[in-house]
C-alpha positions as CSV (number, residue, x, y, z in Angstrom):
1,X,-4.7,16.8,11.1
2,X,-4.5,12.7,10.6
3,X,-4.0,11.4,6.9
4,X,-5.6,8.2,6.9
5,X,-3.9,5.6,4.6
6,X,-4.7,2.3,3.7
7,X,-1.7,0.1,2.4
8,X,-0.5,-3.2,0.9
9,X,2.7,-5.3,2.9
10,X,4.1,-8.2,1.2
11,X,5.3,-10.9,3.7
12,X,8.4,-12.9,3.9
13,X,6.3,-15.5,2.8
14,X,5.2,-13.9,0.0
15,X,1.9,-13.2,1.7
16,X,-0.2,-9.9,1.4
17,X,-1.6,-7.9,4.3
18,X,-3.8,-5.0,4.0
19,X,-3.9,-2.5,6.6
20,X,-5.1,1.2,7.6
21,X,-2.6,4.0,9.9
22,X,-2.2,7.3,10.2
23,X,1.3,6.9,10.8
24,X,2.7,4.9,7.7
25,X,6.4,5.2,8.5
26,X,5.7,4.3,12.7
27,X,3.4,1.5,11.5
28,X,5.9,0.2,9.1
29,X,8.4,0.0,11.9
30,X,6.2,-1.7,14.4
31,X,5.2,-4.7,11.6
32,X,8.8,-5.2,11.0
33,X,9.7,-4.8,15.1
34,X,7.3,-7.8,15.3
35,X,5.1,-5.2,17.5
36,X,2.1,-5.1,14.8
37,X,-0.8,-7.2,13.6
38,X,-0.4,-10.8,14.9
39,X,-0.3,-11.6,10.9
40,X,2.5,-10.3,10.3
41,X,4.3,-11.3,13.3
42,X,5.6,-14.3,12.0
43,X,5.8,-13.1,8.7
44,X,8.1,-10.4,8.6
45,X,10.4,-8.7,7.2
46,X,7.8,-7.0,5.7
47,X,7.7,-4.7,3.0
48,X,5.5,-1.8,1.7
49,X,3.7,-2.1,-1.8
50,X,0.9,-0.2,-1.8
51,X,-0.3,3.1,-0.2
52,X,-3.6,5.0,-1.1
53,X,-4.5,8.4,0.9
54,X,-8.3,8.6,2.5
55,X,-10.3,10.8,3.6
56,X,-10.6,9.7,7.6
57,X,-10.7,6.7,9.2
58,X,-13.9,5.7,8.1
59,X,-12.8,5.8,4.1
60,X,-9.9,4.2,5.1
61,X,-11.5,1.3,6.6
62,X,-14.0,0.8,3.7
63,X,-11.1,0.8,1.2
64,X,-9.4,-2.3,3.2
65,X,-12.7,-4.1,3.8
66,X,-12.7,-3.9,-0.1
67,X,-9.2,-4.8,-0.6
68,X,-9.5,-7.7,1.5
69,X,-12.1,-9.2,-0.5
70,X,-10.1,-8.7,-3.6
71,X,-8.3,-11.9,-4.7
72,X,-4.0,-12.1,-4.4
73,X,-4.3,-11.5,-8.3
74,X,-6.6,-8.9,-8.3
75,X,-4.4,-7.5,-5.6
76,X,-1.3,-7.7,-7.7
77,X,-2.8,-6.3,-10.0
78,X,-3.8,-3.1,-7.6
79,X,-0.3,-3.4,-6.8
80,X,1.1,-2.9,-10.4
81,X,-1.2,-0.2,-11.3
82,X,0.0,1.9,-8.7
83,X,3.6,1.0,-9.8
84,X,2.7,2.2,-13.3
85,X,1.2,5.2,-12.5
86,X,4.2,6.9,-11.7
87,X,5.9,6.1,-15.0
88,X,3.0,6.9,-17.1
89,X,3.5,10.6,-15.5
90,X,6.7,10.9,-15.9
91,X,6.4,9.8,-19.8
92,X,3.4,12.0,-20.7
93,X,5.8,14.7,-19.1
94,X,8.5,14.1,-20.8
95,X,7.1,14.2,-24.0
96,X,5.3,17.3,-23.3
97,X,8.8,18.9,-23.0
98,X,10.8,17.4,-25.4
99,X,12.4,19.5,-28.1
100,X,9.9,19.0,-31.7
């Protein structure tokens, strides 16, 4: 079974690239080998931001169509959410089992 991803790089160049694999870590690799998306060829080092988990291919590809209308700040923005989310976990959980 695939898992379709779709995921944010930011460039050398500060530049954003969105993307879809079902191989995150091998597609990683091949951006940064210079093997990848013509985009990021010149770009690179690259380096992974954001990663969301689809369906198939087909959600996958809708997602980045709709990410690549997006503007960079809206995309930031994306980008930060996903950073939070994490933390916001971890805090609710750690007040959950705090001593009262």
């Amino acid at each position: 079974m695939m898992n379709w991803v779709c995921y944010l790089l930011r460039c050398a160049d500060d530049s954003l690239y969105c993307g879809i694999t079902n191989d995150m870590e091998k597609r990683l690799a091949a951006h940064n080998a210079g093997m990848a998306a013509k985009y990021t060829r010149a770009r690179g080092p690259v380096e992974l931001v954001f990663v969301e988990n689809c369906a198939d291919r087909s959600a996958a590809s809708k997602r980045e169509m709709s990410i690549k209308k997006l503007t960079r700040v809206e995309k930031l923005a994306l980008i930060q959410a996903a950073v939070q989310r994490p933390r916001e976990s971890l805090q609710r959980n750690s007040h959950r089992s705090s001593p009262v």
